[in-house]
C-alpha positions, -999 to +999 in steps of 0.1 A: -135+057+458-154+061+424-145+088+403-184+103+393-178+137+371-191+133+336-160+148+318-127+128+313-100+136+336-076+159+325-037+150+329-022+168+354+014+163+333+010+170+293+029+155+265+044+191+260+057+188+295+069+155+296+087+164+263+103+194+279+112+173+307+132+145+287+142+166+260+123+153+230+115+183+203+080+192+208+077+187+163+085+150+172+047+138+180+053+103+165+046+093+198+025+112+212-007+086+216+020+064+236+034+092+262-004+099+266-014+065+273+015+069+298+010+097+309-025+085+322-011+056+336+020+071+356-005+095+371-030+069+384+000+056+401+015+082+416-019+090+427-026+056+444+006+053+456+004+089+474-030+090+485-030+121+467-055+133+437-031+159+416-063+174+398-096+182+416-128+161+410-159+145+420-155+112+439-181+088+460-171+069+488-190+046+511-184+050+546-194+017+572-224+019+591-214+021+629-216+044+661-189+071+652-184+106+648-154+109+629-146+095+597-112+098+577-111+105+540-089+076+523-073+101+501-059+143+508-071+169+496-108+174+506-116+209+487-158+204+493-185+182+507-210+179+476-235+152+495-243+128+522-265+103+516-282+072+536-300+049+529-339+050+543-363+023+553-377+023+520-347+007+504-338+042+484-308+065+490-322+097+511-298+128+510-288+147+539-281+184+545-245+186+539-243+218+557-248+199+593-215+180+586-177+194+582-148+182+570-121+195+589-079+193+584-089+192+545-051+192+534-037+169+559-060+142+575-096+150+560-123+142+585-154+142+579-173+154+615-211+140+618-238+171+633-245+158+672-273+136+679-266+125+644-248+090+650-273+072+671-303+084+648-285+074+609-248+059+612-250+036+639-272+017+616-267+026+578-237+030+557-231+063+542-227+076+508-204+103+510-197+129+473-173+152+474-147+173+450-112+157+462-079+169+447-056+199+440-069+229+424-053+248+393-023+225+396-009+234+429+001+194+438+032+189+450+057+194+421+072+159+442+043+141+419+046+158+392+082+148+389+076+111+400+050+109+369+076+124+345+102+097+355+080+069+355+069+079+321+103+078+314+115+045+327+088+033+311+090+048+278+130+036+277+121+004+282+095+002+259+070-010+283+030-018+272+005+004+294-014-031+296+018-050+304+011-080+331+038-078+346+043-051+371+073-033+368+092-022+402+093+014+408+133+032+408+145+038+445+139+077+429+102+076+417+102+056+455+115+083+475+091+108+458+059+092+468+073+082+502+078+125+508+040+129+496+023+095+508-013+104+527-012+083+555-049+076+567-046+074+609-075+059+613-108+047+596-138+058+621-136+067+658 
């Protein structure tokens, strides 16, 4: 999955709420560049680590070439199918009518169905190119993430932790127990 907008990604958790959450005084922005950096951090985490995108945005993925009908989204939600592309016997990517496809189950197992007589014709021997707007919209994730971010910012900014630290800190059995209640578990790849 490659992230494609042209805007940076908004944090789905701001300093002011993290503040809030931990009880530093809102004045106190001495480190405010650190529980951003964070902040930014924590979220790409959570958001691996549940499958889940907190904030809605444009994403690509590359689905195998094959003879199959169905194909899961790696990540939940699915709010729109933007394009399909293949590519052609010219070498260059050729876009499809999006409008013959559907993406079905969009909150719990997103599946993207192919139009009939489609699979033989395009999938069966070209990988596809698949853009669409993934995430939640106007901040209605699961508050679960939200609070897993805030106490991984936390732990991290207790302990004084580097963003770019090499070694990988182990996640509290709480911050585990919140992703495990919100974790997007992809059935299956193709069928």
């Amino acid at each position: 999955m490659k992230y494609i907008g042209a805007d940076p990604l908004t944090l789905a958790v701001t300093e002011a709420e993290f503040k809030r959450a931990v009880h530093i005084i809102d004045t106190e922005t001495d480190d405010d560049v650190l529980i951003k950096a964070y902040l930014g951090a924590a979220i790409e985490v959570i958001e691996t680590a549940c499958r889940r995108l907190m904030l809605s945005r444009p994403v690509e993925f590359m689905a195998p070439a094959g003879y199959w009908t169905n194909w899961w989204f790696p990540v939940a939600p699915v709010i729109a199918l933007d394009k399909v592309s293949y590519i052609d016997a010219a070498g260059a990517w050729a876009d499809l009518t999006t409008a013959d496809f559907k993406v079905i189950t969009e909150f719990d197992e997103p599946i993207l169905v192919v139009p009939e007589g489609f699979r033989s014709s395009v999938v069966g021997n070209k990988a596809l190119r698949i853009q669409a707007t993934v995430g939640y919209v106007d901040a209605t994730y699961p508050l679960a993430m939200k609070q897993a971010v805030i106490l991984l910012v936390k732990e991290w900014f207790e302990a004084g932790i580097a963003v770019d630290d090499a070694v990988v800190a182990k996640l509290s059995f709480g911050i585990h127990t919140l992703i495990k209640q919100r974790r997007y578990a992809r059935p299956c790849e193709v069928a």
